[in-house]
BANU-66777 format. One record per residue (C-alpha): residue in three letters; residue number from 1; x, y negated, z negated. Coordinates in steps of 0.25 Angstrom, whole numbers, plus 5000, padded with zeros to 4 digits. Layout:
<node><aa>ala</aa><i>NUM</i><c1>X</c1><c2>Y</c2><c3>Z</c3></node>
...
This chain:
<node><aa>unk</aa><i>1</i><c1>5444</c1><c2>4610</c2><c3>4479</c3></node>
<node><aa>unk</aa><i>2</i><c1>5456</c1><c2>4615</c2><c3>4473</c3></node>
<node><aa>unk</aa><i>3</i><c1>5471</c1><c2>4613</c2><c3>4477</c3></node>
<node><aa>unk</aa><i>4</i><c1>5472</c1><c2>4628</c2><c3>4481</c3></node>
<node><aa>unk</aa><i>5</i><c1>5459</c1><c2>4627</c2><c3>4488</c3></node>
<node><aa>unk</aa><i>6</i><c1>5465</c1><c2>4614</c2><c3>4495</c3></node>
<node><aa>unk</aa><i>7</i><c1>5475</c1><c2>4623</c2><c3>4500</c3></node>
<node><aa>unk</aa><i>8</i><c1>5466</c1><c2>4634</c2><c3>4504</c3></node>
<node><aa>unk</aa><i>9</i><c1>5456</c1><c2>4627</c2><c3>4512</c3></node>
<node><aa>unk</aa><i>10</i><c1>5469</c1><c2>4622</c2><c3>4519</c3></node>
<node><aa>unk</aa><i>11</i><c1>5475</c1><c2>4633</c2><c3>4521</c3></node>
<node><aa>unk</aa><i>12</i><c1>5463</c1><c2>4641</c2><c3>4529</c3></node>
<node><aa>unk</aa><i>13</i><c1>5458</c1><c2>4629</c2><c3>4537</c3></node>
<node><aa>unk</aa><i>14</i><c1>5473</c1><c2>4626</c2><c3>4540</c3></node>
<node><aa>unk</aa><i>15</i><c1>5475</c1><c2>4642</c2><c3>4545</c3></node>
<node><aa>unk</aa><i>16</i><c1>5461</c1><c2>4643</c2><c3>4552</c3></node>
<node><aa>unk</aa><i>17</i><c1>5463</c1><c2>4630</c2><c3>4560</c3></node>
<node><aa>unk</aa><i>18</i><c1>5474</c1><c2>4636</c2><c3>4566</c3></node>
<node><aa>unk</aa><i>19</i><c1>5465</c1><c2>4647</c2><c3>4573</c3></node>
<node><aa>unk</aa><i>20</i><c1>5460</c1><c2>4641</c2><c3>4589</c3></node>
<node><aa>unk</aa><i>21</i><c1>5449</c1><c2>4634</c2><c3>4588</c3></node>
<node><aa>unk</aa><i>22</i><c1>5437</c1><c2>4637</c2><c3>4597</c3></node>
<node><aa>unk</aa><i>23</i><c1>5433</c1><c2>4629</c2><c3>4609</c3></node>
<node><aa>unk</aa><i>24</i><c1>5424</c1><c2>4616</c2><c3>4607</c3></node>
<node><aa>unk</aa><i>25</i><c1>5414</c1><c2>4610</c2><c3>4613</c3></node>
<node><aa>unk</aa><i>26</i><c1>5418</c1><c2>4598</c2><c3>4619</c3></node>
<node><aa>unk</aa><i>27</i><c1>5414</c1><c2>4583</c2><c3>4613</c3></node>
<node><aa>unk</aa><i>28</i><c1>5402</c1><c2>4578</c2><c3>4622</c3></node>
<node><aa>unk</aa><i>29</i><c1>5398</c1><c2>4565</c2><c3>4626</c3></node>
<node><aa>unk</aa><i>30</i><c1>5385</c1><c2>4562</c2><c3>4620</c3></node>
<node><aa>unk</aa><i>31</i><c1>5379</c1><c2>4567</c2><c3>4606</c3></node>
<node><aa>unk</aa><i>32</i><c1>5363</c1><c2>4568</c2><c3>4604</c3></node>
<node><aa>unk</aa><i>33</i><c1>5359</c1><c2>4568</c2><c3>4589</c3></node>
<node><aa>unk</aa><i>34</i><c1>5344</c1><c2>4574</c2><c3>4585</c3></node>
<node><aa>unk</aa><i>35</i><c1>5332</c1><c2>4567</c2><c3>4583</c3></node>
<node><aa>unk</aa><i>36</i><c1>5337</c1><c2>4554</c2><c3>4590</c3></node>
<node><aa>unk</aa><i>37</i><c1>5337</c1><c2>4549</c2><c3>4602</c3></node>
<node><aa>unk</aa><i>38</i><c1>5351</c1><c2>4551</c2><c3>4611</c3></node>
<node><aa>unk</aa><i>39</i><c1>5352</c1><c2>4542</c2><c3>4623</c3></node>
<node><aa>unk</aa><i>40</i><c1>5360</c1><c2>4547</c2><c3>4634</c3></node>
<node><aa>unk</aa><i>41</i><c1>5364</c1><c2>4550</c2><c3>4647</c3></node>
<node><aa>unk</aa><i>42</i><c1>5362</c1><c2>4561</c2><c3>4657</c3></node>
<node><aa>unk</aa><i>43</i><c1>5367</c1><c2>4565</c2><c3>4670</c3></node>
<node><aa>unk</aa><i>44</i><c1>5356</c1><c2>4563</c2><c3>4680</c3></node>
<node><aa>unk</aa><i>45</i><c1>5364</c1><c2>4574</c2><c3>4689</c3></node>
<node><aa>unk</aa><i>46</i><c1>5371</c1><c2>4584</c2><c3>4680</c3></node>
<node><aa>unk</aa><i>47</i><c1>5367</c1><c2>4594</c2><c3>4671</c3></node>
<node><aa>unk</aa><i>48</i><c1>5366</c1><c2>4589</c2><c3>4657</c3></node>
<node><aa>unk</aa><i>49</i><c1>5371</c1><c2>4596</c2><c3>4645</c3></node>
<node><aa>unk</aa><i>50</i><c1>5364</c1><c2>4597</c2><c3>4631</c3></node>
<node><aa>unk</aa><i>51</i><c1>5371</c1><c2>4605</c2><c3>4617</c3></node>
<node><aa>unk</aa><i>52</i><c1>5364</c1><c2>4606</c2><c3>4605</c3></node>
<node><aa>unk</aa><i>53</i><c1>5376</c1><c2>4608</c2><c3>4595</c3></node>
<node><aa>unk</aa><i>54</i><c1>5374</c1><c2>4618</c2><c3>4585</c3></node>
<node><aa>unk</aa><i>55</i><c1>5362</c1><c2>4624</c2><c3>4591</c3></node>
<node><aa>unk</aa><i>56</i><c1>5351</c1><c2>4626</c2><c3>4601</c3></node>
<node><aa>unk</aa><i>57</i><c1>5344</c1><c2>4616</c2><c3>4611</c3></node>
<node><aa>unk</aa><i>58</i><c1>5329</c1><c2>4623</c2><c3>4610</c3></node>
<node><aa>unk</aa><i>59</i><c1>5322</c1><c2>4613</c2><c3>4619</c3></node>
<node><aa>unk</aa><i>60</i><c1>5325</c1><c2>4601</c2><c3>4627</c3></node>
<node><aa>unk</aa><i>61</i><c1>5312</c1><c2>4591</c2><c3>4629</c3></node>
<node><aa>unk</aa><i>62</i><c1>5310</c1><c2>4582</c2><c3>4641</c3></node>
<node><aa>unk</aa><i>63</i><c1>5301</c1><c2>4577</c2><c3>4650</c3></node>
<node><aa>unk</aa><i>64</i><c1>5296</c1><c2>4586</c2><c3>4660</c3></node>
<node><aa>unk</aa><i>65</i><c1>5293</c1><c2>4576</c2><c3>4671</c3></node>
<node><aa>unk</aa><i>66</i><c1>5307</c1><c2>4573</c2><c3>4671</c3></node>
<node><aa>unk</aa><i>67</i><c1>5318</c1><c2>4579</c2><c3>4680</c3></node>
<node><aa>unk</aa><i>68</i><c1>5326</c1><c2>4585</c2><c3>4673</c3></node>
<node><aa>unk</aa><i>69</i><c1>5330</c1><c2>4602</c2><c3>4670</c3></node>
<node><aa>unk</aa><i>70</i><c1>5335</c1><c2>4606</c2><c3>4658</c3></node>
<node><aa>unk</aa><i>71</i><c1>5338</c1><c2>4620</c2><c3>4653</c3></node>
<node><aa>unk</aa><i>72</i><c1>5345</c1><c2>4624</c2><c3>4640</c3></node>
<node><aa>unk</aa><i>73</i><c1>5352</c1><c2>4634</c2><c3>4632</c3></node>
<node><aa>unk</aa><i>74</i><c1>5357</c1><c2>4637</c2><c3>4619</c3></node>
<node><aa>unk</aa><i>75</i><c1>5364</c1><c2>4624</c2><c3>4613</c3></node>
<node><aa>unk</aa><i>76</i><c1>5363</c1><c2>4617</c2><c3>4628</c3></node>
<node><aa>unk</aa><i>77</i><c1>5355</c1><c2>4613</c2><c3>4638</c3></node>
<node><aa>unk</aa><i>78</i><c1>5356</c1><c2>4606</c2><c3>4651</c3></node>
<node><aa>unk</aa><i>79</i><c1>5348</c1><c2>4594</c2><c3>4657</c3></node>
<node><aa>unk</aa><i>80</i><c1>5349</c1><c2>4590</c2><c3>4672</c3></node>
<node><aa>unk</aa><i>81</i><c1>5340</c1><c2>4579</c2><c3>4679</c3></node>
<node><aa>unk</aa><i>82</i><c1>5336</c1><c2>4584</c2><c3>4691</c3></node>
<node><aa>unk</aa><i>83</i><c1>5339</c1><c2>4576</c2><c3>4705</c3></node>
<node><aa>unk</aa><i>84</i><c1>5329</c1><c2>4573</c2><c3>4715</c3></node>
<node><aa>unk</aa><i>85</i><c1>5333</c1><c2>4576</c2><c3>4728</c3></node>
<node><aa>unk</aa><i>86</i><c1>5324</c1><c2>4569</c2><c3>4740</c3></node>
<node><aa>unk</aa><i>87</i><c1>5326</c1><c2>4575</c2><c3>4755</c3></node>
<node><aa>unk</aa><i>88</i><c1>5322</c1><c2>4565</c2><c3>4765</c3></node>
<node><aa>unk</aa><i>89</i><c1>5323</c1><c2>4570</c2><c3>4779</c3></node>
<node><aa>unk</aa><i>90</i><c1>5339</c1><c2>4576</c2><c3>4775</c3></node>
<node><aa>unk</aa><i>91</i><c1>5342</c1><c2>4565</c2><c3>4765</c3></node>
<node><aa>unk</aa><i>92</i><c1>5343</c1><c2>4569</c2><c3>4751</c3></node>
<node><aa>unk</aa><i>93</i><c1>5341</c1><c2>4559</c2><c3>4740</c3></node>
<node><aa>unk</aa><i>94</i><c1>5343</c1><c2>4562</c2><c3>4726</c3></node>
<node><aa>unk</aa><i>95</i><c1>5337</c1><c2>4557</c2><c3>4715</c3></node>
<node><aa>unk</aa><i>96</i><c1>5342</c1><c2>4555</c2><c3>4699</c3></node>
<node><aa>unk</aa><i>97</i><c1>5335</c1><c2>4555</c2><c3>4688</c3></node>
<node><aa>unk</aa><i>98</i><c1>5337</c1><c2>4541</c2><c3>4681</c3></node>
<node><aa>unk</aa><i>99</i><c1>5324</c1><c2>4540</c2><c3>4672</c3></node>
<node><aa>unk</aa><i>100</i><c1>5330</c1><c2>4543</c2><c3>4656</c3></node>
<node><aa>unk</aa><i>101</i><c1>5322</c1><c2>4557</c2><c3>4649</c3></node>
<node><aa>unk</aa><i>102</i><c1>5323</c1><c2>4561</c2><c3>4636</c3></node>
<node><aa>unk</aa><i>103</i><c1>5326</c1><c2>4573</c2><c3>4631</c3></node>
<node><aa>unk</aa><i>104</i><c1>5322</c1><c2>4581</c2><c3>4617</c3></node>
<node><aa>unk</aa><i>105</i><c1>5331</c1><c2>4592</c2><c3>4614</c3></node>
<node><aa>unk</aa><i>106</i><c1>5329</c1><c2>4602</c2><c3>4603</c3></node>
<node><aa>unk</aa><i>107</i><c1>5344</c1><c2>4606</c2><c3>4597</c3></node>
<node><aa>unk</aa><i>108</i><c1>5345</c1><c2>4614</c2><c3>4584</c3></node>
<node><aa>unk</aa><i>109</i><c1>5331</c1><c2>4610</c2><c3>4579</c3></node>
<node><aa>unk</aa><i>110</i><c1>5332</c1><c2>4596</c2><c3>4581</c3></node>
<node><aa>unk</aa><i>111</i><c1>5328</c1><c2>4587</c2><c3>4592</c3></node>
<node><aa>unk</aa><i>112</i><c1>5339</c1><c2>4578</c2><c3>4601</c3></node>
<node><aa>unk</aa><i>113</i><c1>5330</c1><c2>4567</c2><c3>4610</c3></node>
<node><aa>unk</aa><i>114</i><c1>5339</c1><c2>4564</c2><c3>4622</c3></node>
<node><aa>unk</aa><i>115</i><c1>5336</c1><c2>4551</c2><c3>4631</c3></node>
<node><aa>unk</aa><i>116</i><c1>5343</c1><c2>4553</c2><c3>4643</c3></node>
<node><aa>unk</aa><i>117</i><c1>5346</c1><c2>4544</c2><c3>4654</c3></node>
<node><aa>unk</aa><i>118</i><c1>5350</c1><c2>4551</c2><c3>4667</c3></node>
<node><aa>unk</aa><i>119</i><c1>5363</c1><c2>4545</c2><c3>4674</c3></node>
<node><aa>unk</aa><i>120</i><c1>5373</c1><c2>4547</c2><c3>4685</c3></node>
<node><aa>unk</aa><i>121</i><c1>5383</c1><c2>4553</c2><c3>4675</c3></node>
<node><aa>unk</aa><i>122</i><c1>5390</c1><c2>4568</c2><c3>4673</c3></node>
<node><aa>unk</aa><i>123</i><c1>5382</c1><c2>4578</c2><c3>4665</c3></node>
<node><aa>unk</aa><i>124</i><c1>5382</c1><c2>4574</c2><c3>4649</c3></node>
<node><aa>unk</aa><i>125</i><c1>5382</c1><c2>4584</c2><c3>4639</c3></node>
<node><aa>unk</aa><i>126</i><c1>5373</c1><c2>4581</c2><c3>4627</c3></node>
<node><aa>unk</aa><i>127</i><c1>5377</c1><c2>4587</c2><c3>4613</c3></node>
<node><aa>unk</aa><i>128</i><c1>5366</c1><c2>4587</c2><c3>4603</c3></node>
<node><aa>unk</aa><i>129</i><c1>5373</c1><c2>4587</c2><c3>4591</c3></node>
<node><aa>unk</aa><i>130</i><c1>5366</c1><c2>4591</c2><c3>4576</c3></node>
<node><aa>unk</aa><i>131</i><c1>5359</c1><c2>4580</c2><c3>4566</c3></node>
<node><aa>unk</aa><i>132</i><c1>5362</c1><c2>4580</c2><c3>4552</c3></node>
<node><aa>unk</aa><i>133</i><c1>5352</c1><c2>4592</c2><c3>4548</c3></node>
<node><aa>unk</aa><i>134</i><c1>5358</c1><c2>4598</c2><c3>4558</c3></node>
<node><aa>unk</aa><i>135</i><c1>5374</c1><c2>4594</c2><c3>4554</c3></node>
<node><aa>unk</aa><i>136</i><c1>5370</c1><c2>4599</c2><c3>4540</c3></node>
<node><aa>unk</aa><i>137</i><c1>5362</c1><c2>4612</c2><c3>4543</c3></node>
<node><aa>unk</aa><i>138</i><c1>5374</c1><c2>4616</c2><c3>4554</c3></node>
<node><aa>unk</aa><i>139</i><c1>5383</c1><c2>4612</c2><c3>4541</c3></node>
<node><aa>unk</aa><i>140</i><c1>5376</c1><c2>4621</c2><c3>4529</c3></node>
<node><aa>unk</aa><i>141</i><c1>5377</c1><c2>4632</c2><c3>4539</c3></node>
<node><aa>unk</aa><i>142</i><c1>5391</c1><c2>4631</c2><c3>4543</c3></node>
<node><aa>unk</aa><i>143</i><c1>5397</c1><c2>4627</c2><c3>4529</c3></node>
<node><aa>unk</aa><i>144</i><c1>5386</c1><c2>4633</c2><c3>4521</c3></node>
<node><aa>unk</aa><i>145</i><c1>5390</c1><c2>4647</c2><c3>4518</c3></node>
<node><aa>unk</aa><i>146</i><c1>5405</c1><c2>4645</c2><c3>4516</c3></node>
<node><aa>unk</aa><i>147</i><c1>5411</c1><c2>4640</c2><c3>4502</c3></node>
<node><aa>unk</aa><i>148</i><c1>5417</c1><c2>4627</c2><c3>4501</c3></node>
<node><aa>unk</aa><i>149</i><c1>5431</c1><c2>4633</c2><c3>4504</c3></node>
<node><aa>unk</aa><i>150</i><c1>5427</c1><c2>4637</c2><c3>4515</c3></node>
<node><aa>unk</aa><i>151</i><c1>5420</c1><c2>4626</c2><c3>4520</c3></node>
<node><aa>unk</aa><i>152</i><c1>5432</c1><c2>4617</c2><c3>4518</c3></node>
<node><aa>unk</aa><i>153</i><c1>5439</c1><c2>4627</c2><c3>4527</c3></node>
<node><aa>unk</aa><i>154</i><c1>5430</c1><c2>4627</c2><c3>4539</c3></node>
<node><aa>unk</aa><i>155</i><c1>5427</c1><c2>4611</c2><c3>4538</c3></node>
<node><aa>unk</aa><i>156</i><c1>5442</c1><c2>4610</c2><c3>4539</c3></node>
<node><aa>unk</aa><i>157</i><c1>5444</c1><c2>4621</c2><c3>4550</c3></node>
<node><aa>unk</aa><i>158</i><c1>5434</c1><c2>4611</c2><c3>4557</c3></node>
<node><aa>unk</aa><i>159</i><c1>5442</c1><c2>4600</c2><c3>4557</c3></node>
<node><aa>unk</aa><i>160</i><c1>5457</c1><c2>4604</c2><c3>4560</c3></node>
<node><aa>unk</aa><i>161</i><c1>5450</c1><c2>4611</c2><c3>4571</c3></node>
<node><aa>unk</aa><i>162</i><c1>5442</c1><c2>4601</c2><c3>4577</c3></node>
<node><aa>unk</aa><i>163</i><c1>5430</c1><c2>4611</c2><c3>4576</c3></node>
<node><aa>unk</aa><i>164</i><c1>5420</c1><c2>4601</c2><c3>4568</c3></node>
<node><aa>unk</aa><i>165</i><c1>5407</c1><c2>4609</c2><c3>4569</c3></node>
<node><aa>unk</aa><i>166</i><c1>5395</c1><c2>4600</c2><c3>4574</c3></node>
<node><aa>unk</aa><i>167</i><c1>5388</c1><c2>4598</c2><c3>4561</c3></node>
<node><aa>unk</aa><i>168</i><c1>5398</c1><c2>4591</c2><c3>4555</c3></node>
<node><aa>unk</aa><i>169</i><c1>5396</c1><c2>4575</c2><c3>4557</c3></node>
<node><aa>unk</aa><i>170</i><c1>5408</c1><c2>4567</c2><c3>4561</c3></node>
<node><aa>unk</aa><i>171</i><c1>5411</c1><c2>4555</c2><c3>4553</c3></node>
<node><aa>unk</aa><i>172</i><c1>5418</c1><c2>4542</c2><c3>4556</c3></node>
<node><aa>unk</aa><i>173</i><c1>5432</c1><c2>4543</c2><c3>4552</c3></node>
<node><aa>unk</aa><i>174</i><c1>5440</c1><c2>4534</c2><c3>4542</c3></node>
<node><aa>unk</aa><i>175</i><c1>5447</c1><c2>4522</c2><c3>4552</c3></node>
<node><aa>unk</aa><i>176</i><c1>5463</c1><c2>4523</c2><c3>4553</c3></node>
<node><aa>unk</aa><i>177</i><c1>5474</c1><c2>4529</c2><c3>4544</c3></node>
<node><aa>unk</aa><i>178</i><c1>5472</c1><c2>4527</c2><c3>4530</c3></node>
<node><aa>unk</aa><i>179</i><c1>5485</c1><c2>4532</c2><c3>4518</c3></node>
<node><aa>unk</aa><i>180</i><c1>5483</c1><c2>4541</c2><c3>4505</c3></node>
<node><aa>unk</aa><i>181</i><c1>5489</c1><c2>4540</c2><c3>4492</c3></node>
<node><aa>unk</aa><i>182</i><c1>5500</c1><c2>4549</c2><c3>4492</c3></node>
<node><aa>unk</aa><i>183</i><c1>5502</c1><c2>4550</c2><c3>4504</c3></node>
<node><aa>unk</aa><i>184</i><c1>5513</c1><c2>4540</c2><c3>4510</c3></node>
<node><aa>unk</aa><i>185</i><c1>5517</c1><c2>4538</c2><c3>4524</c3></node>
<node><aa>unk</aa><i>186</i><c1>5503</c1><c2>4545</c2><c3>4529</c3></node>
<node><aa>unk</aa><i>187</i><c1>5492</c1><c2>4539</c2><c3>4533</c3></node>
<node><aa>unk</aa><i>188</i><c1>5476</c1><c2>4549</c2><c3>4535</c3></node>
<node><aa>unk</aa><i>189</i><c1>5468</c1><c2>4544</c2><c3>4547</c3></node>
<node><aa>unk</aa><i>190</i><c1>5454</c1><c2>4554</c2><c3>4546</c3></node>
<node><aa>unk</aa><i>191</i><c1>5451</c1><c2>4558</c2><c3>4561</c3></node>
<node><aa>unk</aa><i>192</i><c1>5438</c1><c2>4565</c2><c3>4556</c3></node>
<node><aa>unk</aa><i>193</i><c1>5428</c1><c2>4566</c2><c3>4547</c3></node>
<node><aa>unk</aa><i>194</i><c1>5414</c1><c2>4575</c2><c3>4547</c3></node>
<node><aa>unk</aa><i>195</i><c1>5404</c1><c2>4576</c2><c3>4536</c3></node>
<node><aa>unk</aa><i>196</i><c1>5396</c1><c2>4590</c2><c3>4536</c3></node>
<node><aa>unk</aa><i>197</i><c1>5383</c1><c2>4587</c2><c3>4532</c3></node>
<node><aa>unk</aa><i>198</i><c1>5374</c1><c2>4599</c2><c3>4524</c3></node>
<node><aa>unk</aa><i>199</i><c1>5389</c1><c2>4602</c2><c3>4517</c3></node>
<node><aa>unk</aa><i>200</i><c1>5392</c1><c2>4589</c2><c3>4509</c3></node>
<node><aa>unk</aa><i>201</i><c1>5405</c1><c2>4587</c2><c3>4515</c3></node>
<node><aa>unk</aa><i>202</i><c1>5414</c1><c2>4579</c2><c3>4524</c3></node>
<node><aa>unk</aa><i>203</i><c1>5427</c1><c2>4580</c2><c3>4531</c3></node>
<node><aa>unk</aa><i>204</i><c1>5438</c1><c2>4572</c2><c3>4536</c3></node>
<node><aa>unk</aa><i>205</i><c1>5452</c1><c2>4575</c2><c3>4543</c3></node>
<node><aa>unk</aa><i>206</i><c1>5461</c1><c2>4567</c2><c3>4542</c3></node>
<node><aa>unk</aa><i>207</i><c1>5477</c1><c2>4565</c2><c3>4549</c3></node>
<node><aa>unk</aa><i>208</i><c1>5488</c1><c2>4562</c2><c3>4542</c3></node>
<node><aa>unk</aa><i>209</i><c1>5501</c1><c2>4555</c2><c3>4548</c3></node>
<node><aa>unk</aa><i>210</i><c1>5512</c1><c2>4552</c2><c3>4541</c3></node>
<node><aa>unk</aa><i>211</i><c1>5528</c1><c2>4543</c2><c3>4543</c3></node>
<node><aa>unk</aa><i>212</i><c1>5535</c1><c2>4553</c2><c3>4535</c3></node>
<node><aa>unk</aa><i>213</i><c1>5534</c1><c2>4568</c2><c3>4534</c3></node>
<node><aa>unk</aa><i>214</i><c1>5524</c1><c2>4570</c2><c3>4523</c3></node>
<node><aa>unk</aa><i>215</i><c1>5520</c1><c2>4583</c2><c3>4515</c3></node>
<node><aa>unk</aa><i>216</i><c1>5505</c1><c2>4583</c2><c3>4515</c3></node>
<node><aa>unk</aa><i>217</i><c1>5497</c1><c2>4590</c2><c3>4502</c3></node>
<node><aa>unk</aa><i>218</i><c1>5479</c1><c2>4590</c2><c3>4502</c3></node>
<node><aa>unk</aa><i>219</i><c1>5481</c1><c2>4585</c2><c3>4487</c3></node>
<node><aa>unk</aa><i>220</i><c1>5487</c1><c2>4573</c2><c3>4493</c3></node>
<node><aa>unk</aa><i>221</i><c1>5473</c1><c2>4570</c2><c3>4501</c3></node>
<node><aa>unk</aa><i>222</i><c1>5464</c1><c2>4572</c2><c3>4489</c3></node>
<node><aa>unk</aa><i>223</i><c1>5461</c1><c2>4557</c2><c3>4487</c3></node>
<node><aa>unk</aa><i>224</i><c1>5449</c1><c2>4549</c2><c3>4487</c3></node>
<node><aa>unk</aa><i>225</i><c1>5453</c1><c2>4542</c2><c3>4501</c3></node>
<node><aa>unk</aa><i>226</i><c1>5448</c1><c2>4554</c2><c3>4509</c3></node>
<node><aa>unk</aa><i>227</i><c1>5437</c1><c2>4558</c2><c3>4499</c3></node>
<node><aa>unk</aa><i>228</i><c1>5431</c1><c2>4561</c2><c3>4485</c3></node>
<node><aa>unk</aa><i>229</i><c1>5425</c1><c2>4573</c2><c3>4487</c3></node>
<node><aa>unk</aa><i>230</i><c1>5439</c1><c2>4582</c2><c3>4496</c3></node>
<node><aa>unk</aa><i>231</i><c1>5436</c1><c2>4597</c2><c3>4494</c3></node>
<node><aa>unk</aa><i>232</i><c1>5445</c1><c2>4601</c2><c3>4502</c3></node>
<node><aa>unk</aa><i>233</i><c1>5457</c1><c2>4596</c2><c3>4512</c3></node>
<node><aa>unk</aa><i>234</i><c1>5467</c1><c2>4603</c2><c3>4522</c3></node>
<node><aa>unk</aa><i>235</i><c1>5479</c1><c2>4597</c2><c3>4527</c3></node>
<node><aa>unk</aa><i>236</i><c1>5484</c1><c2>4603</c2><c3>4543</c3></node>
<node><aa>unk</aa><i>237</i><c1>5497</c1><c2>4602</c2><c3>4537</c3></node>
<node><aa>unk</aa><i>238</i><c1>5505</c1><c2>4600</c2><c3>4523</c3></node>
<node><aa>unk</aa><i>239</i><c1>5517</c1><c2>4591</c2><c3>4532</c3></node>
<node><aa>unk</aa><i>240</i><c1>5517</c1><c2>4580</c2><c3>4539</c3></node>
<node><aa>unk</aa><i>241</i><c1>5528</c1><c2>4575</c2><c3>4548</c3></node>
<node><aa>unk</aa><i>242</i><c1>5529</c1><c2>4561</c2><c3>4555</c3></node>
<node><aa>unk</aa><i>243</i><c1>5520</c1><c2>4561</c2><c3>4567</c3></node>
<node><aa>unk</aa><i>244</i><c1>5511</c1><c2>4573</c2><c3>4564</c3></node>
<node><aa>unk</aa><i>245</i><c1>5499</c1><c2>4573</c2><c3>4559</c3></node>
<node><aa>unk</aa><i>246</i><c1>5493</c1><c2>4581</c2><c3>4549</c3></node>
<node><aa>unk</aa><i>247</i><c1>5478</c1><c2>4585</c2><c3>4548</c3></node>
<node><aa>unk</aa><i>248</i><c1>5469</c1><c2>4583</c2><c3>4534</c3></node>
<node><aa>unk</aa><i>249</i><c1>5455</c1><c2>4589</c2><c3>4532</c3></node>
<node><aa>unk</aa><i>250</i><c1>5446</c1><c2>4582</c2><c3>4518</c3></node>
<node><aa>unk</aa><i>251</i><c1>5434</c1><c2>4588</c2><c3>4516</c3></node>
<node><aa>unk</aa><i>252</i><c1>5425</c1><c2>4583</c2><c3>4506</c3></node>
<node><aa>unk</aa><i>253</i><c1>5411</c1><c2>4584</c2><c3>4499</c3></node>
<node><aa>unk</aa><i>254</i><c1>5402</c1><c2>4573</c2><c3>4504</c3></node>
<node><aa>unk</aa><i>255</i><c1>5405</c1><c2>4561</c2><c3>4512</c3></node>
<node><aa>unk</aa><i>256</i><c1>5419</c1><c2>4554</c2><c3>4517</c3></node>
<node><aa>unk</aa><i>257</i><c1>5424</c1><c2>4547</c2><c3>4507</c3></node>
């Protein structure tokens, strides 16, 4: 990509990133992946929450014998295991269901086996989040129609947002700071990095703290260090003071570097 094109992809991502961004759903505390089994842990007296990112849960399997009452709708569905209640001449016992079950759950054409212990716990919510032919097909769709401008734009508008769609896959960042050539007194430490598979490419963002006020410029972050195949970068700002910290968005063809 081009210095002006650089400065373009900047420009709009920098501009839409300032429009408020919509709600999000909150980070959940266990992840099932399709087509291998998930051990986890139920409530054995509240209601259990399923979600099917990015599409539909069309059925939910289990064994009938067991107590337990299920209903969904859309991307969710809710699992409760019933209670036994005993009434002894006014004395009412109540009975939990301990005894594991597994669950098969169809979300978005593919299938998520659940093995579920019940416990004495609060209600656990259970994202079912996409594969890979998931991740790429959710991908081609979302990237597919636009030209690579504008996919630079809307990967980019994805980080600076904190709005990373659920088909792309997170990536271990690179461990502690680490300096560029030609740039003295700062230091890059990459909080993220995603690779969006059925488009070929990968992304990082990176923060930038410096001593000493420095002036920041994209050609200054085209070096080998943070990738051979850069297509596109954005910087949050072209200033850098002491004690502020500046944003940098690399996107490239292929993998990390």
């Amino acid at each position: 990509m081009r210095k002006a094109e650089f400065l373009q992809v900047a420009a709009i991502a920098l501009a839409l990133a300032t429009l408020p961004a919509a709600g999000f759903a909150q980070s959940q505390p266990i992840v099932a992946l399709p087509d291998q089994s998930s051990a986890i842990r139920l409530s054995n007296r509240d209601i259990n929450h399923l979600i099917c990112v990015g599409g539909e849960i069309e059925d939910v399997k289990f064994s009938a014998e067991k107590a337990i009452a299920v209903e969904r709708a859309g991307a969710d569905a809710w699992v409760k295991f019933l209670v036994k209640e005993t009434d002894d001449a006014g004395q009412v016992t109540r009975s939990f269901v301990t005894a594991p079950s597994e669950f098969f759950v169809a979300c978005n054409g593919d299938i998520y086996p659940l093995y579920a212990e019940p416990a004495d716990i609060p209600a656990q919510t259970v994202t079912l989040v996409p594969g890979t032919r998931q991740r790429a097909q959710a991908n081609s769709e979302l990237l597919g129609p636009l030209v690579e401008e504008e996919r630079a734009v809307s990967i980019t508008l994805s980080l600076l947002q904190d709005r990373i769609p659920a088909s792309f896959s997170d990536i271990a960042p690179r461990n502690g700071p680490f300096p560029l050539p030609g740039l003295d007194g700062a230091d890059l430490v990459e909080r993220r990095a995603v690779r969006i598979e059925g488009a070929s490419l990968s992304a990082s963002e990176y923060l930038i703290q410096a001593a000493h006020p420095v002036h920041l410029d994209e050609r200054l972050f085209l070096d080998a260090a943070l990738g051979s195949t850069i297509f596109a970068i954005t910087l949050d700002r072209s200033d850098l003071k002491p004690n502020e910290t500046a944003r940098l968005i690399v996107i490239r063809r292929g993998e990390q570097p």
